[in-house]
N, CA, C and O atoms as CSV, one atom per row, in Angstrom:
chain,resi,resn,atom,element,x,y,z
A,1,UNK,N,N,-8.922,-11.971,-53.350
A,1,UNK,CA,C,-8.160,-13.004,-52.678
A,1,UNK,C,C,-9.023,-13.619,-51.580
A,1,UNK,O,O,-9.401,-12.794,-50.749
A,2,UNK,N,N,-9.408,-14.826,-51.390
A,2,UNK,CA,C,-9.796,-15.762,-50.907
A,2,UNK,C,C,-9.191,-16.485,-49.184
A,2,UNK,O,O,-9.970,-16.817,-48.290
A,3,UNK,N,N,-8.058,-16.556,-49.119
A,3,UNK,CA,C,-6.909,-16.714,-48.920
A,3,UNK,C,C,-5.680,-16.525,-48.582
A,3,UNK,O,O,-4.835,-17.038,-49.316
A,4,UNK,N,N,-5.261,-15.817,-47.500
A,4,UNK,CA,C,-3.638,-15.099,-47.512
A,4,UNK,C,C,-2.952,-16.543,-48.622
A,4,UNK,O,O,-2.484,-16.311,-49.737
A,5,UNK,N,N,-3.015,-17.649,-48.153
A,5,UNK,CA,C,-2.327,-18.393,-48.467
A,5,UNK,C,C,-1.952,-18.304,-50.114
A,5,UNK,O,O,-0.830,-18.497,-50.581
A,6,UNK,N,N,-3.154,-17.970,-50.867
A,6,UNK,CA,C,-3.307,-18.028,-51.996
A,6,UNK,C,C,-1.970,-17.545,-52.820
A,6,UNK,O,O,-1.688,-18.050,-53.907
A,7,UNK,N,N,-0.887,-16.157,-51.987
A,7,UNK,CA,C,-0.019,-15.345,-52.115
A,7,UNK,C,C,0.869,-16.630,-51.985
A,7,UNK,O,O,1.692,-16.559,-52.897
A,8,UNK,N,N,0.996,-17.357,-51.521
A,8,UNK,CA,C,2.597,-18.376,-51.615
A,8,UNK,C,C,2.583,-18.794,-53.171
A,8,UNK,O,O,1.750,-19.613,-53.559
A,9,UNK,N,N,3.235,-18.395,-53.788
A,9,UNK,CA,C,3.950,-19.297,-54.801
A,9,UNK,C,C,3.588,-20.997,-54.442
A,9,UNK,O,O,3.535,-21.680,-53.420
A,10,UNK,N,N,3.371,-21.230,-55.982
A,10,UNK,CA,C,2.482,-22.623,-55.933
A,10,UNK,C,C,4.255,-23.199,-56.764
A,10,UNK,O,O,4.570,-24.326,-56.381
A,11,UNK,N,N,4.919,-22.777,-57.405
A,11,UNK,CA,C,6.036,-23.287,-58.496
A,11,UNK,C,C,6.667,-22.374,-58.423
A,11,UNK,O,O,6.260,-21.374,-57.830
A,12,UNK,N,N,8.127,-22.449,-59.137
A,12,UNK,CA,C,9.014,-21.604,-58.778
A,12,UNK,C,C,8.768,-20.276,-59.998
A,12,UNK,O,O,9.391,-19.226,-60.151
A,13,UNK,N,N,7.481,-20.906,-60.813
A,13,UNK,CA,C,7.317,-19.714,-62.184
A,13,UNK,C,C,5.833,-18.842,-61.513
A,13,UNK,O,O,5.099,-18.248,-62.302
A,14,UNK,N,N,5.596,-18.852,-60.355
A,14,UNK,CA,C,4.282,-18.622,-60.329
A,14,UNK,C,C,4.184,-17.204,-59.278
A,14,UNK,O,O,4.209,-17.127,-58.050
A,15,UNK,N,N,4.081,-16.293,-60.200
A,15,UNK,CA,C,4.691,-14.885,-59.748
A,15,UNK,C,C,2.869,-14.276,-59.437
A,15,UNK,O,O,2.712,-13.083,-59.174
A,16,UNK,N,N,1.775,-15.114,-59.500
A,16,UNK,CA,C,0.636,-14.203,-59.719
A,16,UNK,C,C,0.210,-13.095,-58.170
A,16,UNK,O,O,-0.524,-12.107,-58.137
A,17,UNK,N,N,1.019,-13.763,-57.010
A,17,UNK,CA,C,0.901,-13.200,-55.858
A,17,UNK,C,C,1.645,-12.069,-55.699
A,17,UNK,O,O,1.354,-11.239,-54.838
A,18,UNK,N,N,2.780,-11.918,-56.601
A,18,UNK,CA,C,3.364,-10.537,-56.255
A,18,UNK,C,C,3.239,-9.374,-56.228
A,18,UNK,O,O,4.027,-8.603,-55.679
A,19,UNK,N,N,1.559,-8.864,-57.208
A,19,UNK,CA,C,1.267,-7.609,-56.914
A,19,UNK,C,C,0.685,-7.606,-56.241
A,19,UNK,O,O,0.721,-6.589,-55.548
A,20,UNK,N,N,-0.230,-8.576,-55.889
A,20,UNK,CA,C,-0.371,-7.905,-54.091
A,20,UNK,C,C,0.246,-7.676,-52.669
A,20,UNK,O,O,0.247,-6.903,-51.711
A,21,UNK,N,N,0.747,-8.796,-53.130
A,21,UNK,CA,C,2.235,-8.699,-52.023
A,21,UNK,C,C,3.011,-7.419,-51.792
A,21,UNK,O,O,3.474,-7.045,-50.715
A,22,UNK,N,N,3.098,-6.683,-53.190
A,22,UNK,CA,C,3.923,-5.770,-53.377
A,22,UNK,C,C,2.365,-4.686,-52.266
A,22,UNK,O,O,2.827,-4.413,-51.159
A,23,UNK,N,N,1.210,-4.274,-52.387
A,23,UNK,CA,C,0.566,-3.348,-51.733
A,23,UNK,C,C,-0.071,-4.100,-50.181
A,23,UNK,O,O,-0.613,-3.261,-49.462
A,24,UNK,N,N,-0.066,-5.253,-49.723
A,24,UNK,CA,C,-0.803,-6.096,-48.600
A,24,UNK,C,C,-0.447,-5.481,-47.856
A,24,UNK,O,O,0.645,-4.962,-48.087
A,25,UNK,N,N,-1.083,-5.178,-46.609
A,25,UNK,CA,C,-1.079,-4.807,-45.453
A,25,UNK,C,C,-0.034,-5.609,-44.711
A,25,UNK,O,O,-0.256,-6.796,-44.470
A,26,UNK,N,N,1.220,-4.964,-44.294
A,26,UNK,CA,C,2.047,-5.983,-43.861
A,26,UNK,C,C,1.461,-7.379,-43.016
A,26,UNK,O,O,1.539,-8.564,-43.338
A,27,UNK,N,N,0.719,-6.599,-41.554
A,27,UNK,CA,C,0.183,-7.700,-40.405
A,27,UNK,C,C,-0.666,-9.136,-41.416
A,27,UNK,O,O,-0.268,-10.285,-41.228
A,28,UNK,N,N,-1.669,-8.889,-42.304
A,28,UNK,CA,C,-1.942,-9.497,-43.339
A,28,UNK,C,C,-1.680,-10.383,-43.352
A,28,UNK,O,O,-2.186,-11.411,-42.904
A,29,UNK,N,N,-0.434,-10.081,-44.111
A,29,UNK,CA,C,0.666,-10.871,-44.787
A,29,UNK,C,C,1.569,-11.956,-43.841
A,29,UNK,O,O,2.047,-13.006,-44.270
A,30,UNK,N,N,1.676,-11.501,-42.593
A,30,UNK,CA,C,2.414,-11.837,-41.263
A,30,UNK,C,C,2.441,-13.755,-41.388
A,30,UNK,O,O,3.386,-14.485,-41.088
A,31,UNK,N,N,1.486,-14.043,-41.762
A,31,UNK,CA,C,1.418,-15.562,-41.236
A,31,UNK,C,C,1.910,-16.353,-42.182
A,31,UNK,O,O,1.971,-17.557,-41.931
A,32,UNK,N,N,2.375,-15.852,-43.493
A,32,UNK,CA,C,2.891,-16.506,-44.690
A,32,UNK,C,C,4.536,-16.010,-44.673
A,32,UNK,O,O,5.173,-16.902,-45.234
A,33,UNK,N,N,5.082,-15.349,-44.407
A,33,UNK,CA,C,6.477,-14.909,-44.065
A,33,UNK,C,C,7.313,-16.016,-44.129
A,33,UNK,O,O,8.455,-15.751,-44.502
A,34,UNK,N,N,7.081,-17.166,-43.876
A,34,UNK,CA,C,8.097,-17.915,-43.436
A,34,UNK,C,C,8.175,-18.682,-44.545
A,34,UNK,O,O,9.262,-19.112,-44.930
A,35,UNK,N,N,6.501,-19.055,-45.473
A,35,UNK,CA,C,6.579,-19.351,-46.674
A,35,UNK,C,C,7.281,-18.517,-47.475
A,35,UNK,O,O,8.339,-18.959,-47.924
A,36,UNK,N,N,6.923,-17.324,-47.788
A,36,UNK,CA,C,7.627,-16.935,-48.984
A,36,UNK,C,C,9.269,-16.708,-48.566
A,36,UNK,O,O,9.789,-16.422,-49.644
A,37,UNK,N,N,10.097,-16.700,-47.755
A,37,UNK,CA,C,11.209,-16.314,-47.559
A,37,UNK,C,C,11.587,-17.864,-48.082
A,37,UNK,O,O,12.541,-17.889,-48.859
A,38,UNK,N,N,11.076,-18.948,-47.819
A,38,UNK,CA,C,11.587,-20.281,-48.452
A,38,UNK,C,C,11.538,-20.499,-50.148
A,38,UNK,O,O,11.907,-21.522,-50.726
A,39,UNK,N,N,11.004,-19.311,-50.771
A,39,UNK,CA,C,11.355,-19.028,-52.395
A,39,UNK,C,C,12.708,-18.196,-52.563
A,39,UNK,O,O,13.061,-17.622,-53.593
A,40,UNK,N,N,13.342,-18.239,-51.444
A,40,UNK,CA,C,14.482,-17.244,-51.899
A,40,UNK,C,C,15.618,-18.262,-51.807
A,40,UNK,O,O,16.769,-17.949,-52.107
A,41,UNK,N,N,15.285,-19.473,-51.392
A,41,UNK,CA,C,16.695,-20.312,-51.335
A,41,UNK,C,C,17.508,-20.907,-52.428
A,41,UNK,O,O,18.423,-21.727,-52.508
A,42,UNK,N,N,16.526,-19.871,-53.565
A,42,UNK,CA,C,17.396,-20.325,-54.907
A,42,UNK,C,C,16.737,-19.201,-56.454
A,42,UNK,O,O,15.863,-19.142,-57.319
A,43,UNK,N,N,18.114,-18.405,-55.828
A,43,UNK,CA,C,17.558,-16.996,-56.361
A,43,UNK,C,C,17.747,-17.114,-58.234
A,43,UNK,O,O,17.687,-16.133,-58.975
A,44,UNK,N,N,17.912,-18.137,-58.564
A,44,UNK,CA,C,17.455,-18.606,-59.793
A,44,UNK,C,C,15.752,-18.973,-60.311
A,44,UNK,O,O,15.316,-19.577,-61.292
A,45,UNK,N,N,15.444,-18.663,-59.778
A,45,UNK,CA,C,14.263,-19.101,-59.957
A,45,UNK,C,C,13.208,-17.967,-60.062
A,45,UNK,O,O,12.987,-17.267,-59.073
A,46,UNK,N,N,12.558,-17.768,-61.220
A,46,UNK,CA,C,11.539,-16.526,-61.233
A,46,UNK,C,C,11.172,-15.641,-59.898
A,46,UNK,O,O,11.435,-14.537,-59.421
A,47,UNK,N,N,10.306,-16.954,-59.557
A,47,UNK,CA,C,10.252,-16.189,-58.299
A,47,UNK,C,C,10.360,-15.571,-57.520
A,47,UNK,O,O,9.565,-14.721,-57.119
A,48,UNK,N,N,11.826,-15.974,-56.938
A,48,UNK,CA,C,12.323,-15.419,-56.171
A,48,UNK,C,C,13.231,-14.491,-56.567
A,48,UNK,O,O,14.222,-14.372,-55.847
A,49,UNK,N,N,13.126,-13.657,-57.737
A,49,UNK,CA,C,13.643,-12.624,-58.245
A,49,UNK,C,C,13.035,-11.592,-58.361
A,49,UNK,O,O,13.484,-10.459,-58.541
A,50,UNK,N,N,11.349,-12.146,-58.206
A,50,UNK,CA,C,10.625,-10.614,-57.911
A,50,UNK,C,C,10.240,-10.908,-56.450
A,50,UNK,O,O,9.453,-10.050,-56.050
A,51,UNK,N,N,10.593,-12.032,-55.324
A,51,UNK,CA,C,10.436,-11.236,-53.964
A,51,UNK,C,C,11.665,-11.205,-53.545
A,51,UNK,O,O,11.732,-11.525,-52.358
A,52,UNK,N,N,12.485,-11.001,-53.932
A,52,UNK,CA,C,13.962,-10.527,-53.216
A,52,UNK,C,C,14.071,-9.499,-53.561
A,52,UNK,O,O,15.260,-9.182,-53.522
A,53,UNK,N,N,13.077,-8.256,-54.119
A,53,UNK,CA,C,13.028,-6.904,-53.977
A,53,UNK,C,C,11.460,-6.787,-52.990
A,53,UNK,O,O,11.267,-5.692,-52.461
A,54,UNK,N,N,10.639,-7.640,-52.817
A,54,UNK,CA,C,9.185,-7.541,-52.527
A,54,UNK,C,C,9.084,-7.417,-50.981
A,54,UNK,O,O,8.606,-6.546,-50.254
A,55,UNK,N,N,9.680,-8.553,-50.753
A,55,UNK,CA,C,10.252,-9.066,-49.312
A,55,UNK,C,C,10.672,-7.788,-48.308
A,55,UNK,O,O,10.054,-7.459,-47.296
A,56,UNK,N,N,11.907,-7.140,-48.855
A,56,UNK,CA,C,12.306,-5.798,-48.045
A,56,UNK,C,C,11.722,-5.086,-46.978
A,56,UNK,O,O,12.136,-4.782,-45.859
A,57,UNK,N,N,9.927,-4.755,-48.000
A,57,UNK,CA,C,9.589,-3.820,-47.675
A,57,UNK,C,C,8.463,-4.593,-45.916
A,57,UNK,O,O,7.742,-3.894,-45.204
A,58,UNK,N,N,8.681,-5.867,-45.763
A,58,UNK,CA,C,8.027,-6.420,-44.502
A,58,UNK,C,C,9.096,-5.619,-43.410
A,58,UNK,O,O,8.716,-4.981,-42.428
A,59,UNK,N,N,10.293,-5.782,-43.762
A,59,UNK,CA,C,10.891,-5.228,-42.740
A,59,UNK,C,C,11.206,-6.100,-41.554
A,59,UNK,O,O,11.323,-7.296,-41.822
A,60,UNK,N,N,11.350,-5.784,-40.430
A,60,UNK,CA,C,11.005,-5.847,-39.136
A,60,UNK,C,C,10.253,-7.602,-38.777
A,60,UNK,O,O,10.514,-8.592,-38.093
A,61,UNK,N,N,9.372,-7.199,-39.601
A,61,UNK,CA,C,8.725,-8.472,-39.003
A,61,UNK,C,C,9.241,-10.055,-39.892
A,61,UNK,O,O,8.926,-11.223,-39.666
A,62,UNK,N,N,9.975,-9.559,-40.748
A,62,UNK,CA,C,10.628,-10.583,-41.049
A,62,UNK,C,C,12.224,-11.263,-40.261
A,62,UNK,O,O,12.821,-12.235,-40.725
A,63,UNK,N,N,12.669,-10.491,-39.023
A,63,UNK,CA,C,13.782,-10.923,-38.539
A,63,UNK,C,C,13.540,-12.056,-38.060
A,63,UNK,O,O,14.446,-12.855,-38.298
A,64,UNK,N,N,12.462,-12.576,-37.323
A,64,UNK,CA,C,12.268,-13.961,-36.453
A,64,UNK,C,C,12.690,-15.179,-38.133
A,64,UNK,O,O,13.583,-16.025,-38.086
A,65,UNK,N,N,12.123,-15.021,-38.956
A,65,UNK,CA,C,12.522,-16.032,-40.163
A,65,UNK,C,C,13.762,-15.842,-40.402
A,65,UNK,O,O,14.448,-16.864,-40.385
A,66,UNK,N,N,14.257,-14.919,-40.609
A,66,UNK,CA,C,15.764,-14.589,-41.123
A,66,UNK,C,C,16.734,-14.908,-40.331
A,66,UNK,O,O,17.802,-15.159,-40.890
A,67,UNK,N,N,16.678,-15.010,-38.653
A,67,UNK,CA,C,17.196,-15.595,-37.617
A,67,UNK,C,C,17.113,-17.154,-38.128
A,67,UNK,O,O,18.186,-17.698,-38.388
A,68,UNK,N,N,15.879,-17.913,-38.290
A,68,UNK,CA,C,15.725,-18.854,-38.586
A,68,UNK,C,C,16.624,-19.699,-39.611
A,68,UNK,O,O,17.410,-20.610,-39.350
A,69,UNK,N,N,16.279,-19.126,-40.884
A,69,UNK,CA,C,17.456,-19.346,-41.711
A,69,UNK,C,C,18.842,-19.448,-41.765
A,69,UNK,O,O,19.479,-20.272,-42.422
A,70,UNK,N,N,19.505,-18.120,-40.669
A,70,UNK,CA,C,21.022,-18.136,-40.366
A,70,UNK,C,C,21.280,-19.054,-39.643
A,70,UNK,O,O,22.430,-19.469,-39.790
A,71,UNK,N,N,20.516,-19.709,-38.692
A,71,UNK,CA,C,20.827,-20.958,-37.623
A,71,UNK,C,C,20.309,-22.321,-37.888
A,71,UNK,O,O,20.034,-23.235,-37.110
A,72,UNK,N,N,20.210,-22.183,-39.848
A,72,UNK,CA,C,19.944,-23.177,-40.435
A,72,UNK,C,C,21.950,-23.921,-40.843
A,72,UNK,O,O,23.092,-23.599,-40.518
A,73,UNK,N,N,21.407,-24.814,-41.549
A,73,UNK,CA,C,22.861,-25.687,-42.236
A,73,UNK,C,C,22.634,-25.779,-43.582
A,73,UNK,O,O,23.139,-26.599,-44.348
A,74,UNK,N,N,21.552,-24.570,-43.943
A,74,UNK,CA,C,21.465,-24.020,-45.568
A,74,UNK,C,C,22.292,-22.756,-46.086
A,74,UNK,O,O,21.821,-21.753,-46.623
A,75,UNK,N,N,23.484,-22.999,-45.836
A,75,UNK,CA,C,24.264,-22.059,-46.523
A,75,UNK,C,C,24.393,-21.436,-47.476
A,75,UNK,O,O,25.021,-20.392,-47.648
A,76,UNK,N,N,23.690,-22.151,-48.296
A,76,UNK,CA,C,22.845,-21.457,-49.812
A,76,UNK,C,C,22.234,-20.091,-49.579
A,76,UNK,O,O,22.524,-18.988,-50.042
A,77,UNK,N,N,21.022,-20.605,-48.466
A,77,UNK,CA,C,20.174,-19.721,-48.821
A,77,UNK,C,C,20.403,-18.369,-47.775
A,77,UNK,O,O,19.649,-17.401,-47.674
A,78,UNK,N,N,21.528,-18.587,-47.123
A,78,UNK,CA,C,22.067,-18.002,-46.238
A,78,UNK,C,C,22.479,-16.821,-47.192
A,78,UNK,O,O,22.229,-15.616,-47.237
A,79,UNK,N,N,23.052,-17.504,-47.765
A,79,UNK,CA,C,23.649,-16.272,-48.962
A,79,UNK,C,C,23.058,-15.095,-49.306
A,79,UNK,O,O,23.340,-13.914,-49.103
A,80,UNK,N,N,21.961,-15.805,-50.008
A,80,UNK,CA,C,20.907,-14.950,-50.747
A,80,UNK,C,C,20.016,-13.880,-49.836
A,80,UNK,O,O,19.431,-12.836,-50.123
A,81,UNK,N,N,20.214,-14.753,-48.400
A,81,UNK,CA,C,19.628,-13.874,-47.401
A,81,UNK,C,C,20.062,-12.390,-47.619
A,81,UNK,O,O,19.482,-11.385,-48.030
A,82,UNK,N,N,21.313,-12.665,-47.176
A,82,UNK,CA,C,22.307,-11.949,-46.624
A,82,UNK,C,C,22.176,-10.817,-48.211
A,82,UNK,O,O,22.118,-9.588,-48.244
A,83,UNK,N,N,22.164,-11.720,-49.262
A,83,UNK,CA,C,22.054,-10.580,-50.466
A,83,UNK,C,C,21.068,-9.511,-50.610
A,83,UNK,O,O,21.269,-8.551,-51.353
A,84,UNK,N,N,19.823,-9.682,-49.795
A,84,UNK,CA,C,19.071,-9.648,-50.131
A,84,UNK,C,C,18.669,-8.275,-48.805
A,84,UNK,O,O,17.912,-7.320,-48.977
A,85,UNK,N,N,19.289,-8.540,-47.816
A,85,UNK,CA,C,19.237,-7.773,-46.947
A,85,UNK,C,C,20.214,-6.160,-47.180
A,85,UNK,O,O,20.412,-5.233,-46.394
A,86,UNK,N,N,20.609,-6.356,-48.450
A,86,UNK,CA,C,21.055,-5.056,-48.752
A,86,UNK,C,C,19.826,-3.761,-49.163
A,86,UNK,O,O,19.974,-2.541,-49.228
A,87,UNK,N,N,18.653,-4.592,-49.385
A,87,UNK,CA,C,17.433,-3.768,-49.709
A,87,UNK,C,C,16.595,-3.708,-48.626
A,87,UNK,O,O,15.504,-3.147,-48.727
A,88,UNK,N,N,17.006,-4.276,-47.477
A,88,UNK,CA,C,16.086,-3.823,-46.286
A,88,UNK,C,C,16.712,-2.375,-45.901
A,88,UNK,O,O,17.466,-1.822,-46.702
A,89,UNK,N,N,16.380,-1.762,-44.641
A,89,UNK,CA,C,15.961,-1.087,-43.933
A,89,UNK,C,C,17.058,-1.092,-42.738
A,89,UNK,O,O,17.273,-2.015,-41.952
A,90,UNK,N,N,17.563,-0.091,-42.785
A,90,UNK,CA,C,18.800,0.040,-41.594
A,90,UNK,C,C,18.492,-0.521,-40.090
A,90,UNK,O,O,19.398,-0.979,-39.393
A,91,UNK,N,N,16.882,-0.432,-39.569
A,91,UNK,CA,C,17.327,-0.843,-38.720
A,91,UNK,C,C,16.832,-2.020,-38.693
A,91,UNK,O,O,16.520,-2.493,-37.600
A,92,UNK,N,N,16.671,-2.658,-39.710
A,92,UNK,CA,C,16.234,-4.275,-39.373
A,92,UNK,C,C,17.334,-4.631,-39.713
A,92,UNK,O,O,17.797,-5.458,-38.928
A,93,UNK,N,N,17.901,-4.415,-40.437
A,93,UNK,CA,C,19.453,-4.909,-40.459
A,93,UNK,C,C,19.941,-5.320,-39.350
A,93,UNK,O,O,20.237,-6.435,-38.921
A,94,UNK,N,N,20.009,-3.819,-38.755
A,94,UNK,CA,C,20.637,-3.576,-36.804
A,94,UNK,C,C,20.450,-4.755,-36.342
A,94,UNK,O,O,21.306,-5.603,-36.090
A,95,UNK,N,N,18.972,-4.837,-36.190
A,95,UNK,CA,C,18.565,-6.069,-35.307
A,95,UNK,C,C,19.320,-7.746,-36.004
A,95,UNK,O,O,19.228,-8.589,-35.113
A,96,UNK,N,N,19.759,-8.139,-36.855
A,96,UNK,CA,C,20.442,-8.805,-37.295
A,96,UNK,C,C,22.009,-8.562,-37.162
A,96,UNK,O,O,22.714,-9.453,-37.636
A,97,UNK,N,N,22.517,-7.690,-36.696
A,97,UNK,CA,C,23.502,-7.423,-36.364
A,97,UNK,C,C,24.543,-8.863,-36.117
A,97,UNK,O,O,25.394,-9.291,-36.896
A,98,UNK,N,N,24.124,-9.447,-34.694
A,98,UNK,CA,C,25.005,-10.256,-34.261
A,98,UNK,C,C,24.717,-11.396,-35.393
A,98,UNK,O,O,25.711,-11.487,-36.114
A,99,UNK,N,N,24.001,-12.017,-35.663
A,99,UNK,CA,C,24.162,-13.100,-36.303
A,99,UNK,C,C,24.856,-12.603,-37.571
A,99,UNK,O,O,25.494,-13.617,-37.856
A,100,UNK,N,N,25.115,-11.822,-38.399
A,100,UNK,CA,C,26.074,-11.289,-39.542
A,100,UNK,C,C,27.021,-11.329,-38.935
A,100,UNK,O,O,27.626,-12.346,-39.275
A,101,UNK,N,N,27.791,-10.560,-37.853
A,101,UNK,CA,C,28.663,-10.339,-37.537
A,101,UNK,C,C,29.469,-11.598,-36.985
A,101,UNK,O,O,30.683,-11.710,-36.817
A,102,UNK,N,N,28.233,-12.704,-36.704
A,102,UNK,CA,C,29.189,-14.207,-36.224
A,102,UNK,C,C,29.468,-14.521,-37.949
A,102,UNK,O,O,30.617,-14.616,-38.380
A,103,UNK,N,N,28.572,-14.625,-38.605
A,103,UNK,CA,C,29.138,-15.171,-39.744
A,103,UNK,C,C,30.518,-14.675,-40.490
A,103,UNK,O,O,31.371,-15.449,-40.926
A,104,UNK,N,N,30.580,-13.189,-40.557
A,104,UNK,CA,C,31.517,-12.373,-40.882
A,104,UNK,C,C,33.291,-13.011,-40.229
A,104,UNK,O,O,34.287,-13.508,-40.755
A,105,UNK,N,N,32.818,-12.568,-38.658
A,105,UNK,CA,C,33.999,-13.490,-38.332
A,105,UNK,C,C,34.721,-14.732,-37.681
A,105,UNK,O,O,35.900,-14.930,-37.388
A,106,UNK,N,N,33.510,-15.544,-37.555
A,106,UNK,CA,C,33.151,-16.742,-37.054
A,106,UNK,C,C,32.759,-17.890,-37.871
A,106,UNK,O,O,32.372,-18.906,-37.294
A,107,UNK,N,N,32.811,-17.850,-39.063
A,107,UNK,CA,C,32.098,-18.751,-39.957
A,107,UNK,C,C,31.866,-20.105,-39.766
A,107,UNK,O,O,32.427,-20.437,-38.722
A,108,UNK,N,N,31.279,-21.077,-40.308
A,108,UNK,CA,C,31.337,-22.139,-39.969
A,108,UNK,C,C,32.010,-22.862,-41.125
A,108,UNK,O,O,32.215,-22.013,-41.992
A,109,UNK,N,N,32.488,-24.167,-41.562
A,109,UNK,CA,C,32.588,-24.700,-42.612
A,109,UNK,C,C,32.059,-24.590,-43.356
A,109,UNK,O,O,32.693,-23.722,-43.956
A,110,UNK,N,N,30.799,-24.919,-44.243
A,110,UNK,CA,C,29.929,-24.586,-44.729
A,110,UNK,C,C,29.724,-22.818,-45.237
A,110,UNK,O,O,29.373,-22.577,-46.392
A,111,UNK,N,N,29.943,-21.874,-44.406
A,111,UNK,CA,C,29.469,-20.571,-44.464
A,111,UNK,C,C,30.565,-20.182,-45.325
A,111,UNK,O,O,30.526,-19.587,-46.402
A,112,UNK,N,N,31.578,-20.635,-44.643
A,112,UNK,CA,C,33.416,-20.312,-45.616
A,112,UNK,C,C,33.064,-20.887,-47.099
A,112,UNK,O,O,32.939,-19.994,-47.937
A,113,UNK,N,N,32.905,-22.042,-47.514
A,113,UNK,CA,C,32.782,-22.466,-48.690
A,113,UNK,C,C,31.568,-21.955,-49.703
A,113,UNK,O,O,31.575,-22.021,-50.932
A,114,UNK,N,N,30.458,-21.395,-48.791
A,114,UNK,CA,C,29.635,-20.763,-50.255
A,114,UNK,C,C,29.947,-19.005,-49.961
A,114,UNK,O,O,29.405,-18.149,-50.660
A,115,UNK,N,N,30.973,-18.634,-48.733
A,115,UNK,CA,C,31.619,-17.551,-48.952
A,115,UNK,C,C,30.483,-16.247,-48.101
A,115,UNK,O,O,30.516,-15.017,-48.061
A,116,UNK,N,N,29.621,-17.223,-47.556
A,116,UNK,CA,C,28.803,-16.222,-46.441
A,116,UNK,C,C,29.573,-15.089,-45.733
A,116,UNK,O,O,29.083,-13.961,-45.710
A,117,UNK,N,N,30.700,-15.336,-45.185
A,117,UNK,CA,C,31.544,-14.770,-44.517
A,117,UNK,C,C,31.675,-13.369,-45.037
A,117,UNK,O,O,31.578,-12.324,-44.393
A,118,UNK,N,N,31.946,-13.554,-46.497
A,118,UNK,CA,C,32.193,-11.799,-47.573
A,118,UNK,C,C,30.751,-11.390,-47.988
A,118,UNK,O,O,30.611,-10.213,-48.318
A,119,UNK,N,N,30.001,-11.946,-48.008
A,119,UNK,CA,C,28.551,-11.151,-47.542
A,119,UNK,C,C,27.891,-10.400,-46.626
A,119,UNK,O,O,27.177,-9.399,-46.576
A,120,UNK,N,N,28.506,-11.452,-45.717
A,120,UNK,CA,C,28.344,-10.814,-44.349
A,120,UNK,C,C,29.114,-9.587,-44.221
A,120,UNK,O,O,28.631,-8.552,-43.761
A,121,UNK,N,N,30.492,-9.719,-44.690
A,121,UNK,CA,C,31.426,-8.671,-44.239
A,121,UNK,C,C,30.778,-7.277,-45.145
A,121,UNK,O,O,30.987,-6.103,-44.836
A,122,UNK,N,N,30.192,-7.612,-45.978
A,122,UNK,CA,C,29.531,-6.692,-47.434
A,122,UNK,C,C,28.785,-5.898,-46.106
A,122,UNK,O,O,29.148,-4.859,-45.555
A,123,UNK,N,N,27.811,-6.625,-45.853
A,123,UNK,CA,C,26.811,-6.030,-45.379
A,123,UNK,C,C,27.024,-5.269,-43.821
A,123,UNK,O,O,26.227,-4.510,-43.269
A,124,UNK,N,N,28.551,-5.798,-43.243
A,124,UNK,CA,C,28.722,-5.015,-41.956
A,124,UNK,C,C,29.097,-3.599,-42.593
A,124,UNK,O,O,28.343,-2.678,-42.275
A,125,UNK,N,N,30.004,-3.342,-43.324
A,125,UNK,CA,C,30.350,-1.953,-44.057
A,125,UNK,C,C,29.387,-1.054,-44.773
A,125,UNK,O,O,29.607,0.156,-44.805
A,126,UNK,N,N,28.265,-1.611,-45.385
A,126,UNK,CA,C,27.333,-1.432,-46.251
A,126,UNK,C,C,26.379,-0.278,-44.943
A,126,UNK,O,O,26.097,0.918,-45.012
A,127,UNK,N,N,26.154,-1.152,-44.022
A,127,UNK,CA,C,25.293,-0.529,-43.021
A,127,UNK,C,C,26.123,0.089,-41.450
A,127,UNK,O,O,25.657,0.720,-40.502
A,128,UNK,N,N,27.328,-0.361,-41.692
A,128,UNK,CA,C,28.406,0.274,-40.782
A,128,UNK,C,C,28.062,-0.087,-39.202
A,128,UNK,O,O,28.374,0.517,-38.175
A,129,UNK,N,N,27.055,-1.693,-39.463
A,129,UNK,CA,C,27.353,-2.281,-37.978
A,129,UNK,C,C,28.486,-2.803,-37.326
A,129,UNK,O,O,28.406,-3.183,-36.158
């Protein structure tokens, strides 16, 4: 590899970055995070079906993006977040705490209609924040 960059998905079929992704040194990897979490906003797509198990294992250093996303007006991908955070790590979860827990019982328009709210609520019981 040439490139961290090289690891972003070029198309939504273009999976050639994922075995390394799957062994990279997290810090590495650190500066592309925000790219690849933007393949998950449509978990139809190859792609983002092998990093919505890949993703997990960053952990931690993926909350600053995942914050990002929830205080987006992409309710879509809010979703998938939120789906997706069932394979993280208890306490990165934690640290996401409040923003689940506004969605859970605070929703916005938007969050109610693609049903963020019962994801959220999934994931307060799931991890018993």
């Amino acid at each position: 590899m040439e490139n961290i960059t090289d690891l972003i998905p070029k198309s939504k079929f273009d999976n050639s970055g994922i075995k390394q992704l799957k062994v990279i040194d997290v810090a590495e990897a650190e500066t592309i995070f925000g790219d690849l979490l933007e393949w998950i906003q449509d978990i139809n797509w190859p792609v983002a079906k092998e990093l919505f198990y890949v993703l997990p294992r960053f952990g931690k250093i993926l909350v600053p993006h995942i914050r990002s996303v929830f205080n987006s007006d992409d309710d879509i991908w809010k979703c998938w977040i939120l789906c997706m955070l069932k394979e993280f790590p208890h306490d990165t979860v934690e640290l996401l705490a409040y923003e689940i827990k506004r969605m859970a019982g605070d929703p916005t328009a938007g969050e109610l209609r693609e049903e963020s709210n019962i994801y959220a609520s999934d994931i307060i019981q799931i991890f018993q924040l």
